[in-house]
C-alpha positions in Angstrom: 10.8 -20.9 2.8 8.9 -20.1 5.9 8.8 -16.3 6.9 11.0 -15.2 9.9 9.5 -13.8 13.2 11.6 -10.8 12.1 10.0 -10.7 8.8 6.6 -10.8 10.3 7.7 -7.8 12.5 8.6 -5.9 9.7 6.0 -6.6 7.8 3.0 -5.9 10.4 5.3 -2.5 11.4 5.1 -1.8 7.0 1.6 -1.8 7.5 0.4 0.2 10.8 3.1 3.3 9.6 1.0 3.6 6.1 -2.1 3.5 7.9 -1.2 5.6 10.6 0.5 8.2 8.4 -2.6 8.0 6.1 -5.1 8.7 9.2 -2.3 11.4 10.0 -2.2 13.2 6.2 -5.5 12.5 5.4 -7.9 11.8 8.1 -10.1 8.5 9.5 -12.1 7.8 6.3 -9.6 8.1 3.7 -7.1 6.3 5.9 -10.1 3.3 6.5 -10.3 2.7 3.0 -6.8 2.1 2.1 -6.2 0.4 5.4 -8.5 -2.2 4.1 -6.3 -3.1 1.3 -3.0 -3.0 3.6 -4.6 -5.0 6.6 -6.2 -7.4 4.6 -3.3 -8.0 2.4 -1.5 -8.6 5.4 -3.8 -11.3 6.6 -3.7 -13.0 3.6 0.0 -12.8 3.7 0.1 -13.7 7.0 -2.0 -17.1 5.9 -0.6 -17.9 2.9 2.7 -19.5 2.0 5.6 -18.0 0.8 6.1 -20.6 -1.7 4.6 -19.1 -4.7 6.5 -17.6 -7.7 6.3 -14.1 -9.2 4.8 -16.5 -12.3 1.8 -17.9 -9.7 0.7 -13.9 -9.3 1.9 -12.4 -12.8 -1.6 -11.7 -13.9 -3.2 -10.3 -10.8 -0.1 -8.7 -9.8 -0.5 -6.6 -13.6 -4.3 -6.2 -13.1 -3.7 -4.5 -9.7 -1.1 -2.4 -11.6 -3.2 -1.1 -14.6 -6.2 -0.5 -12.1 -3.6 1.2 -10.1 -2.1 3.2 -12.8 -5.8 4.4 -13.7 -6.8 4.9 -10.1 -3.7 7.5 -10.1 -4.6 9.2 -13.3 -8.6 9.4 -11.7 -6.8 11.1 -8.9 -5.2 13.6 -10.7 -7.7 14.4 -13.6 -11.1 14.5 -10.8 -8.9 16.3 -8.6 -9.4 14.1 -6.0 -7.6 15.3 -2.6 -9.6 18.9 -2.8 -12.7 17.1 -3.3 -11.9 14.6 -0.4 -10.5 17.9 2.1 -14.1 18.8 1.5 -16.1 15.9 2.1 -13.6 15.2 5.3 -12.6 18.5 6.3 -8.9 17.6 6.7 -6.5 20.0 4.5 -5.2 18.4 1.5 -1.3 17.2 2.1 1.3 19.7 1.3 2.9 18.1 -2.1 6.6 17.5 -1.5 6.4 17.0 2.1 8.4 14.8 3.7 5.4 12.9 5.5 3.3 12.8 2.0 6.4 11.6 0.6 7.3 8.8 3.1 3.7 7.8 2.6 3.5 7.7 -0.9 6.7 5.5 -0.5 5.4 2.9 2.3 2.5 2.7 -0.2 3.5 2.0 -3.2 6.3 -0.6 -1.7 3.6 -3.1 -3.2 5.3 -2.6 -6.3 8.2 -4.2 -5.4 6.4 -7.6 -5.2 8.3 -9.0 -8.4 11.8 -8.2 -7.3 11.2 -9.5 -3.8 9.6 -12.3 -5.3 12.0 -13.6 -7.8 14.7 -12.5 -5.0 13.0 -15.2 -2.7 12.9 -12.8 0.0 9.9 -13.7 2.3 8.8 -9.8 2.6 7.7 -10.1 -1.1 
């Protein structure tokens, strides 16, 4: 199954409105290390073919997970976003807003991967 020009297109647009609403919420540096992850993910989308199975990427697919899972808990138990509004001088996000909200969404769309996957839609 070979991804659609339209699928490209959304996928590309997926990825610039995370990064741009993380630059937006949370400023250049915070935004340029997750944009890493987004962009490059992209690329290697982009690149590789969609005809691998949610069993192909099971394992890295739960690594990423557990390391996200901790990375979320670090967050919260470090409190990270004061200590990052210092070191960038950008106020921390209102929680509950509708923009820090939408983000967290676009962001953790990733977790979808298995669904889309087994669905045999392209965007996964």
């Amino acid at each position: 199954m070979a991804k659609s020009p339209v699928t490209i297109v959304l996928a590309i647009s997926h990825a610039f409105a995370t990064v741009l609403l993380g630059y937006v919420l949370l400023g250049f540096l915070p935004m340029a290390l997750f944009a890493s992850g987004f962009v490059g993910g992209l690329l290697i989308w982009l690149i590789v073919s969609d005809r691998a199975t949610y069993q192909d990427v099971r394992i890295p697919y739960l690594i990423s997970l557990g390391l996200f899972i901790l990375h979320k808990l670090e967050e919260r138990e470090m409190d990270f976003f004061p200590a990052l509004s210092q070191i960038t001088g950008v106020p921390v996000p209102e929680e509950g807003s509708p923009l820090a909200i939408l983000l967290y969404v676009l962001a953790a769309a990733w977790l979808l991967v298995p669904l889309l996957m087994t669905l045999r839609i392209s965007f996964g």
